[in-house]
C-alpha positions in Angstrom: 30.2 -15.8 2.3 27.1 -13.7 2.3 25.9 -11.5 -0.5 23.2 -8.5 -0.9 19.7 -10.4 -0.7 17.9 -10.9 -4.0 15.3 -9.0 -3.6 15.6 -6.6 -0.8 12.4 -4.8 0.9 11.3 -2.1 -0.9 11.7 1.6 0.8 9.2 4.2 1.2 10.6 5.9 -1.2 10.2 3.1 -4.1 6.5 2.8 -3.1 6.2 6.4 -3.2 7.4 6.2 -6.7 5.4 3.5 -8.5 2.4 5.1 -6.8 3.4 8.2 -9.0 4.2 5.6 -11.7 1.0 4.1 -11.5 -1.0 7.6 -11.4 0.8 8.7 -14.7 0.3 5.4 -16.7 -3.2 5.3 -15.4 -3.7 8.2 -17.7 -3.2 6.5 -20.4 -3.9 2.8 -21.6 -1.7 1.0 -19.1 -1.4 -2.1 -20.9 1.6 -4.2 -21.4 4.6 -5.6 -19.5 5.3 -2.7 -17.8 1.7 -1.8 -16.5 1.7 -5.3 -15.1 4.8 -5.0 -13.7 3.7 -1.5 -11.9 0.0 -3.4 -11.2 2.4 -6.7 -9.5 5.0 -4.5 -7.4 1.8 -2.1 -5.9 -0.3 -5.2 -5.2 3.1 -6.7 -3.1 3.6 -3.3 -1.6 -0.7 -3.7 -0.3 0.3 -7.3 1.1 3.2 -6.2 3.0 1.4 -2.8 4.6 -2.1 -4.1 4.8 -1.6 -5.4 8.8 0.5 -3.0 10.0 -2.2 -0.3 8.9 -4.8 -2.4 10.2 -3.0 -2.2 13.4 -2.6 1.4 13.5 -6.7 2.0 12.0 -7.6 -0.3 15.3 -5.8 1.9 17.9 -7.4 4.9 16.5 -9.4 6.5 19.3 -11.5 8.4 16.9 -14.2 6.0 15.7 -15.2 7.4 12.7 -11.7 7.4 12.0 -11.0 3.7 13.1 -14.0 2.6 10.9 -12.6 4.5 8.0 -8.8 3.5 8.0 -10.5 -0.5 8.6 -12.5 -0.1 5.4 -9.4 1.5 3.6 -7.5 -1.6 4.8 -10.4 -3.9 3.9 -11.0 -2.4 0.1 -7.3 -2.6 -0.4 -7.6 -6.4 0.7 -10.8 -6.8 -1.5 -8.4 -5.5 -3.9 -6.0 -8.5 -3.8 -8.5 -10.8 -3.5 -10.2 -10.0 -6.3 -9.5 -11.3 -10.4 -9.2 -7.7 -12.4 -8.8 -9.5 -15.6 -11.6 -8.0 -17.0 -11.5 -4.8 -15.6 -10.7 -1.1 -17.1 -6.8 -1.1 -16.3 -6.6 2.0 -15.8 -9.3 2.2 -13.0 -7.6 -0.7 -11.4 -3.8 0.6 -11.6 -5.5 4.2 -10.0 -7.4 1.9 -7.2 -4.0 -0.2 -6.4 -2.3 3.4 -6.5 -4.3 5.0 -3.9 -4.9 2.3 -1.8 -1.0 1.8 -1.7 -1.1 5.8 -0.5 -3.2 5.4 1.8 -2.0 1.7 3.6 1.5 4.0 3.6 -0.1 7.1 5.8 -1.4 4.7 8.3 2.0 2.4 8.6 3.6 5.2 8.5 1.5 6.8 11.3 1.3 3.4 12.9 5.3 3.2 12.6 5.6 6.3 14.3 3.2 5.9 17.7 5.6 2.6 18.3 8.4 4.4 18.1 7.2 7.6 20.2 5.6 4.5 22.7 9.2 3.2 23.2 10.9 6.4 23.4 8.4 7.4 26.0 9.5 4.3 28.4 12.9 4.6 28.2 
Protein backbone atom coordinates (compact mmCIF):
# COMPACT_ATOMS: atom_id res chain seq x y z
CA UNK A 1 0.00 0.00 0.00
CA UNK A 2 1.16 3.40 -1.13
CA UNK A 3 0.10 6.64 0.51
CA UNK A 4 0.29 10.60 -0.57
CA UNK A 5 4.08 11.50 -0.12
CA UNK A 6 4.99 13.50 2.94
CA UNK A 7 5.95 16.23 1.68
CA UNK A 8 4.98 16.72 -1.85
CA UNK A 9 6.71 19.37 -4.33
CA UNK A 10 5.55 22.59 -3.97
CA UNK A 11 3.42 24.17 -7.03
CA UNK A 12 3.82 27.44 -8.57
CA UNK A 13 1.18 28.53 -7.09
CA UNK A 14 2.51 27.90 -3.33
CA UNK A 15 5.71 29.79 -4.29
CA UNK A 16 3.80 32.39 -5.74
CA UNK A 17 2.10 32.73 -2.41
CA UNK A 18 4.82 32.80 0.30
CA UNK A 19 6.61 35.30 -2.16
CA UNK A 20 3.43 37.49 -1.41
CA UNK A 21 3.69 36.21 2.20
CA UNK A 22 7.13 37.16 2.46
CA UNK A 23 6.64 40.78 0.83
CA UNK A 24 3.74 41.60 3.41
CA UNK A 25 5.61 40.35 6.59
CA UNK A 26 8.66 42.09 5.27
CA UNK A 27 6.78 45.20 6.08
CA UNK A 28 6.76 44.67 9.25
CA UNK A 29 9.23 43.04 11.90
CA UNK A 30 9.18 39.46 10.54
CA UNK A 31 10.37 37.87 13.52
CA UNK A 32 9.19 34.68 15.04
CA UNK A 33 8.18 31.12 14.08
CA UNK A 34 6.40 32.05 11.25
CA UNK A 35 8.90 34.45 9.59
CA UNK A 36 11.33 31.64 9.83
CA UNK A 37 9.15 29.31 8.54
CA UNK A 38 8.33 31.73 5.37
CA UNK A 39 12.40 32.61 5.37
CA UNK A 40 12.98 28.23 5.35
CA UNK A 41 10.18 27.32 2.66
CA UNK A 42 11.59 30.50 0.12
CA UNK A 43 15.20 29.38 0.71
CA UNK A 44 14.02 25.52 -0.40
CA UNK A 45 11.95 26.92 -3.09
CA UNK A 46 15.78 29.02 -4.38
CA UNK A 47 17.51 25.41 -3.99
CA UNK A 48 15.05 23.63 -6.09
CA UNK A 49 14.85 26.47 -9.07
CA UNK A 50 18.35 27.82 -8.83
CA UNK A 51 19.71 25.14 -11.85
CA UNK A 52 16.89 25.01 -13.96
CA UNK A 53 17.07 29.01 -14.17
CA UNK A 54 20.67 28.76 -14.59
CA UNK A 55 19.97 26.58 -17.49
CA UNK A 56 17.59 28.75 -19.09
CA UNK A 57 19.94 32.35 -18.16
CA UNK A 58 22.75 30.16 -20.29
CA UNK A 59 20.72 29.58 -23.42
CA UNK A 60 19.83 33.20 -23.49
CA UNK A 61 21.07 34.57 -26.80
CA UNK A 62 20.95 38.01 -25.56
CA UNK A 63 24.19 38.59 -23.66
CA UNK A 64 23.39 41.19 -21.56
CA UNK A 65 20.54 39.26 -20.73
CA UNK A 66 22.51 35.87 -20.17
CA UNK A 67 24.88 37.83 -17.78
CA UNK A 68 21.93 39.27 -15.92
CA UNK A 69 19.66 36.15 -15.36
CA UNK A 70 23.54 34.30 -14.27
CA UNK A 71 24.02 37.02 -11.65
CA UNK A 72 20.27 36.64 -10.55
CA UNK A 73 20.94 32.97 -10.18
CA UNK A 74 24.32 33.61 -8.58
CA UNK A 75 23.01 36.36 -5.77
CA UNK A 76 20.17 33.98 -5.06
CA UNK A 77 22.92 31.23 -4.44
CA UNK A 78 25.07 33.78 -2.45
CA UNK A 79 21.86 33.99 -0.71
CA UNK A 80 21.90 30.35 0.61
CA UNK A 81 25.19 30.30 1.14
CA UNK A 82 25.37 33.00 3.32
CA UNK A 83 24.61 33.15 7.59
CA UNK A 84 21.76 36.05 7.81
CA UNK A 85 21.80 35.72 11.58
CA UNK A 86 22.61 39.03 12.04
CA UNK A 87 21.04 40.62 9.44
CA UNK A 88 17.80 43.14 9.16
CA UNK A 89 15.03 40.29 8.67
CA UNK A 90 13.16 42.17 6.94
CA UNK A 91 15.76 43.02 4.23
CA UNK A 92 16.58 39.38 4.10
CA UNK A 93 12.88 37.94 3.83
CA UNK A 94 12.41 40.89 0.83
CA UNK A 95 15.87 39.53 -0.89
CA UNK A 96 14.72 35.62 -0.54
CA UNK A 97 11.25 37.04 -1.92
CA UNK A 98 12.43 38.48 -5.05
CA UNK A 99 15.05 36.32 -5.75
CA UNK A 100 12.36 33.42 -5.42
CA UNK A 101 10.41 35.73 -8.26
CA UNK A 102 12.71 36.04 -10.25
CA UNK A 103 14.48 32.14 -10.23
CA UNK A 104 10.45 31.44 -11.06
CA UNK A 105 10.33 33.76 -14.43
CA UNK A 106 13.42 32.08 -15.75
CA UNK A 107 12.26 28.24 -14.92
CA UNK A 108 9.37 29.12 -15.91
CA UNK A 109 10.62 30.58 -19.16
CA UNK A 110 13.21 27.78 -19.25
CA UNK A 111 10.19 25.24 -18.72
CA UNK A 112 8.53 26.53 -21.48
CA UNK A 113 11.40 26.57 -24.53
CA UNK A 114 11.65 22.63 -23.52
CA UNK A 115 8.45 22.06 -24.02
CA UNK A 116 7.94 24.22 -27.29
CA UNK A 117 11.56 22.31 -28.33
CA UNK A 118 9.84 18.91 -28.05
CA UNK A 119 6.60 19.93 -29.50
CA UNK A 120 8.54 21.30 -32.40
CA UNK A 121 10.14 17.61 -33.13
CA UNK A 122 7.27 15.74 -32.96
Amino acid sequence: MTGAPENPPPTWHDMGRDVDLALALAQGRPTGPAADEVRRRLRSYLTLLADPAEAHARSLADSHARDLASATVDHARALLRDDHSAADPAALLRSLAKSTRYLMRYAARGHQQSRNRDHAGH
